[in-house]
Every structure is written in structure tokens, then in C-alpha cells.
C-alpha angles and dihedrals in degrees: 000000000000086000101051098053082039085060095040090051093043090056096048090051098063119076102210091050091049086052090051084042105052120351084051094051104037085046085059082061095066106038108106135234123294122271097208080066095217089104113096094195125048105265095266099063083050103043092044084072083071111041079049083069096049094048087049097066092022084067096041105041082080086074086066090050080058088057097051090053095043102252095143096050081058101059082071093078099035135092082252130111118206087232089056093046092048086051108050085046095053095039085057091047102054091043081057096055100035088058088054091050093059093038092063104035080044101052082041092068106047089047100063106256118146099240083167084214117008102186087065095044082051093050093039086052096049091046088053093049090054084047092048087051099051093045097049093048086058089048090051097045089065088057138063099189111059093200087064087048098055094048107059092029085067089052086053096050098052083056103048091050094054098052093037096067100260101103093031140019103267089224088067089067128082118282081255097048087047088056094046106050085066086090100054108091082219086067090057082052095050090041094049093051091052091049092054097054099044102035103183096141143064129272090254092077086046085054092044087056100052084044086056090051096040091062087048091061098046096041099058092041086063091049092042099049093026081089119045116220111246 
């Protein structure tokens, strides 16, 4: 596990990543709801799906920067595997993000906000961040510079937000876009938010949703480790 307290520490150490980690997502605590009124949630709790995305490649994209210093090619000669090395990252990044999860449905809570059932917005949250990781490691494995990959994985998620139902309601969008947007993880978070705060059906649509999200993950952890980064 010498990988995974060396991540954890690395994390800690950088300031822009502590201000994504912890002053982002306790700011989404206190934004207040929103005044179009077609957000179930106050601002924050919508807008948390995205900065999840951008933590997400925002933590692994140090795993490009590995790359550039040849990280990776040593590996080779130590008592290392690349799988070990994939795992422990990815183990300290979702403890990362499951931490922030809590952090934010938790503060939440005690701040008044109406959340309808926290425990499934925790559990929505923490589904989406695994969703976010896995996505972002099979961004990042396209890419050798991981300034390159930010960039235009900013650009993706904006877009995918809007047209995932995060920025605008998705019934708003053409009968196409709406279709399309089904097969953008940031539409099951939408969906699943919606879900919470209505609740008009039963616990079987909430489960569909974590399945969806579930293959996402593992989907894009097969893309994302499926190439080794030389």
C-alpha cells in the first residue's frame, strides 16, 4: 500500500488540487436554491455533479504527469506491477472523492437544506464519482500531455452537462438531443436526482440507475487500463 499513502500525500501537498478537494465542494454547501425553480436540489447539490467530473480528471491526470517523467517505464525494473500501481491510484482516488461526497450531503444536512433522502443522494454521489474516475482514466489514457487532456476534457464536460440535464432541464432539448443524452452518465445523475426528490416510483428505477452507472464504471475501467501507459 506504499502507493496508495504516497497518492494521498501527493494530493494533500498541491494547493490547486486541495482547493478542487475541500473550499469547491464546501462552497456547493452554501449556494442556494435555484431561482428558475426546476431544480430539485439548491444549485450547489446540481452543480457538485460537475465539479465531481472535474476532480475526477483533475486526480488522475497525475497519473499522465507519471507518464511524462517516466514513471510508468520504471515500473519495468521494480518490484511493481502496472496493475498494482492502477489500483492503489484509483483506491486513493475514490476514497478522495467518497470523503467529499460525505463532506457535502453531510453539511447539507446539518445546514438545513432539503436533500428529501440523504443516504440515496450519498449513495447516488459516491456511484457517480466512481463513474467520474474511471472516465477520466480512459480520457487520460488517449493523451500524453495531461494539460491537453484537461482542456478539452473541460470542454466535454460542459457539454455533457448541458445536454445531460445538469445546466438545463433535458426537456428543453430536441426530441434527438434528449435521446441522446441516455447515454451520458451525467443524464443517470440527473435522473437519479430527479428521482430522489419526486419519488413516485418504486426503488427498482433508483437501482436501474446505480446498475447503469455501475457498467459505466466498469466499462471505462476496461478502456482506460486496457492500454498501459508507456
Amino acid at each position: 500500500m506504499t502507493i496508495f499513502f504516497f497518492v494521498l500525500k501527493r494530493n494533500v501537498r498541491n494547493l490547486s488540487n486541495l482547493l478542487f478537494l475541500t473550499v469547491f465542494p464546501i462552497a456547493a454547501i452554501f449556494l442556494p436554491n435555484s431561482p428558475e425553480g426546476w431544480m430539485w436540489f439548491p444549485v450547489g447539490y446540481q452543480y457538485f455533479g460537475i465539479l465531481i467530473l472535474f476532480v475526477g480528471i483533475r486526480l488522475t491526470s497525475l497519473m499522465v504527469e507519471d507518464r511524462q517523467k517516466g514513471v510508468i517505464k520504471r515500473l519495468a525494473v521494480a518490484p511493481v506491477s502496472h496493475f498494482q500501481y492502477l489500483w492503489q491510484n484509483l483506491l486513493a482516488y475514490s476514497l478522495i472523492l467518497v470523503l467529499q461526497c460525505i463532506i457535502v450531503v453531510a453539511g447539507g444536512y446539518l445546514y438545513g437544506h432539503e436533500l428529501y433522502q440523504p443516504m440515496y443522494v450519498l449513495v447516488l454521489f459516491i456511484l457517480f464519482s466512481f463513474v467520474s474516475l474511471s472516465m477520466a482514466l480512459a480520457w487520460n489514457s488517449l493523451y500524453r500531455s495531461k494539460e491537453s487532456a484537461f482542456l478539452v476534457y473541460m470542454a466535454a464536460v460542459m457539454l455533457m452537462s448541458l445536454l445531460g440535464g445538469l445546466i438545463v432541464p433535458v426537456e428543453m432539448l430536441p426530441t434527438f438531443l434528449q435521446r441522446l443524452s441516455m447515454l451520458l452518465p451525467v443524464h443517470w445523475l440527473a435522473e437519479g436526482l430527479g428521482w430522489i426528490a419526486i419519488g413516485d416510483e418504486s426503488i427498482s428505477h433508483f437501482l436501474f440507475i446505480g446498475g447503469i452507472m455501475v457498467l459505466y464504471t466498469f466499462l471505462f475501467l476496461v478502456i482506460g487500463s486496457m492500454r498501459r501507459i508507456h
